[in-house]
N, C-alpha and C positions, 0 to 999 in steps of 0.2 A: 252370675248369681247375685241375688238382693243381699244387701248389707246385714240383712235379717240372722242370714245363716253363720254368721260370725260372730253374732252377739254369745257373752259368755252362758249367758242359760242356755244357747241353744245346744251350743257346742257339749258344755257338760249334761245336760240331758241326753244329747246323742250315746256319749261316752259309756252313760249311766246304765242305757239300753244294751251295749253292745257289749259288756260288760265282761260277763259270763263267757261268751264265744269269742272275744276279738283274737288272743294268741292263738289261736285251736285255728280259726278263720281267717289270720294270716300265712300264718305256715302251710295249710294246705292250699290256698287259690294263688298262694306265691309259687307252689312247687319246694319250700322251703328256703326260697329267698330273703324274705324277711328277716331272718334267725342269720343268716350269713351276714347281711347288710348290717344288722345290729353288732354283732362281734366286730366287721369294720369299724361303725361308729366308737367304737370302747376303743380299736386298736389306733383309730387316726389321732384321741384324744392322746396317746402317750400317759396312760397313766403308770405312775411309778409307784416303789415301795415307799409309804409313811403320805403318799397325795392324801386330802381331803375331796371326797369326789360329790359333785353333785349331778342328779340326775334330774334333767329339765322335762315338762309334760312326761312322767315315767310312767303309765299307764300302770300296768298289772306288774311291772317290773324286769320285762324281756330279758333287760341288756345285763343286768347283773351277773348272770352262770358267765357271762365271755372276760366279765373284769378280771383281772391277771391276780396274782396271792401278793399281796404284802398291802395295799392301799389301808392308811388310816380308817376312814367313817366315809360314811355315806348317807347322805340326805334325799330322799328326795321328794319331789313336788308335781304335784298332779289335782286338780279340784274338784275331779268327779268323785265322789263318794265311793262309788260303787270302785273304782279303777283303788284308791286308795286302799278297800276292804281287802280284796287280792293281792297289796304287797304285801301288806300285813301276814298274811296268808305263805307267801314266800318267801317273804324274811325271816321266817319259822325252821326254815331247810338249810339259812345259809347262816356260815358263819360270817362276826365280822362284828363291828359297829354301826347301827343302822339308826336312821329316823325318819319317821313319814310322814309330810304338810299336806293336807290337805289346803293347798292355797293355789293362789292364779302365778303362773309362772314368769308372768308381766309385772307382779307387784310383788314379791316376795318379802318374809320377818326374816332370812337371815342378813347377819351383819355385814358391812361393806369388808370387801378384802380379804372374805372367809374360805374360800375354796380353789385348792390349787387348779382342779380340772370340773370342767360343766361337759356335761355329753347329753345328747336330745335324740332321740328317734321318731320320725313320725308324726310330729306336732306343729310339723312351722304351718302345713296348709291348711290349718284353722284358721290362723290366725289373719287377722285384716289386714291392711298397711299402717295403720298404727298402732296397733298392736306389736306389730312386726319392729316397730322403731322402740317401743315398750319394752321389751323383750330382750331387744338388741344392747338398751342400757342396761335393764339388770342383768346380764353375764357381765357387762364392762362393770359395773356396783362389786357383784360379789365375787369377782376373780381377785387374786392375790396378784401383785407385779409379775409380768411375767407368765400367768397363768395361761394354760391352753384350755380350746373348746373343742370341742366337734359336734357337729350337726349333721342328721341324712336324713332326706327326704326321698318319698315316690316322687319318681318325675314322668314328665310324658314322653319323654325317647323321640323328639319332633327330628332331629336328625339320622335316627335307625333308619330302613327301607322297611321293616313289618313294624314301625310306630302306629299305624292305623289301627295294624292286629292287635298290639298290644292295647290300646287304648279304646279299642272296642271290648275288649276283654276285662280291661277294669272299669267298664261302665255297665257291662253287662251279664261275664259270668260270676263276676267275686259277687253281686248282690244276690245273685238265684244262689249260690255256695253259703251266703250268711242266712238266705231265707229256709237251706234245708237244718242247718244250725241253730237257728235263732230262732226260726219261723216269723222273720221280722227282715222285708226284703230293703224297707225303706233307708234303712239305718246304715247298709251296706251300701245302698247307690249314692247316697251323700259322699262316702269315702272318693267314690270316683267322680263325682261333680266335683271335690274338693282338689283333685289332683290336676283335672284339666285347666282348674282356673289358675291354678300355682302356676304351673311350666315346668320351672327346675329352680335349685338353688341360687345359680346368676344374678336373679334380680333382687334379691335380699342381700346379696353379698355388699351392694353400697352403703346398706341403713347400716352394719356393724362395724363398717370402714367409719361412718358417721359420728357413730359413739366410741369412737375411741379402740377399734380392735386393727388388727392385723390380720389378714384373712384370704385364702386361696380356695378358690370354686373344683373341684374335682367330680368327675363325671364316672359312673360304676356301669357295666354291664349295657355297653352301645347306649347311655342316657336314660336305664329304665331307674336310674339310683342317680343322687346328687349326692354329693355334700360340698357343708362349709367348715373350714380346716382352720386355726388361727391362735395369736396369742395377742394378751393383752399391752399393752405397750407399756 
């Protein structure tokens, strides 16, 4: 893919489009895998009673029903407008301490040292490669000594025996699934251009080693799931 598809207007205009449909049209072309992965990602970060939790690229806000009862505040950060109006919209239903940035989750206003746990769903295969190193310093910035993260990604399952299948299927039936949805088939096949070019978590795991983190690669469900596990030193 051209470096085009990475630029931040392209990505948050995508986001902006998909907006309305994206939860609705992950959980159904996943079979409900998404919603599961996502409670993983909450459950690998180890959040505890009195954590500050940030929630990195948070879309509509998934991962929140899976956070465990006792956690301090929660922030979180997302720059598509549209993706922001929806948490707003959810953090109506839940309780707790909430707040929501519409900002770039590469450059972030909160303070260094501010958040015990950072958790991300979804978001690293927008990102370019330096972006991806961007990224990788603000979790090392805003974690507290010692903090943990967690990160999970779609990956392509290149080690499965049905990785073809699967990856024929994210290139081909999740965008007819978002065009019966959305009536908008474009916006869905990007999801899956976006994931073929990723791979899996592995190759990001150096840049966070880079900036200062502690970090273990874990692979979900024969390789169709990654994540990155870690704390900060």
């Amino acid at each position: 893919m051209t470096e085009d598809v990475y630029r931040d207007e392209y990505v948050r205009a995508l986001f902006d489009r998909m907006g309305p449909t994206y939860d609705v049209v992950n959980w159904v072309s996943s079979f409900g895998f998404s919603s599961m992965w996502r409670r993983l990602c909450v459950r690998l970060g180890q959040v505890k009673p009195g954590d500050a939790v940030c929630d990195m690229m948070a879309g509509a806000g998934e991962c929140w029903p899976h956070l465990p009862p006792g956690w301090s505040s929660l922030v979180a950060i997302d720059f598509s407008p549209e993706m922001v109006a929806r948490q707003k919209r959810r953090r109506a239903r839940l309780a707790g301490s909430f707040s929501t940035l519409c900002e770039n989750a590469t450059a972030t206003s909160l303070p260094d040292a501010s958040v015990d746990c950072v958790i991300s769903a979804f978001g690293l295969k927008t990102l370019s490669k330096e972006a991806l190193g961007r990224f990788a310093m603000e979790i090392e910035r805003i974690l507290k000594p010692g903090g943990r993260f967690a990160l999970i990604e779609i990956s392509r399952a290149d080690s499965w025996a049905l990785g073809p299948l699967y990856r024929w299927y994210l290139g081909s039936v999740i965008p007819w699934v978002g065009k019966l949805c959305l009536g908008d088939i474009e916006c869905y096949r990007m999801l899956g251009e976006y994931t073929a070019a990723f791979g899996s978590c592995a190759h990001v795991a150096p840049v966070l080693v880079d900036a200062g983190l502690n970090v273990e690669v874990k692979e979900h469900f024969f390789g169709c799931a990654t994540s990155l596990v870690g704390v900060k030193r």
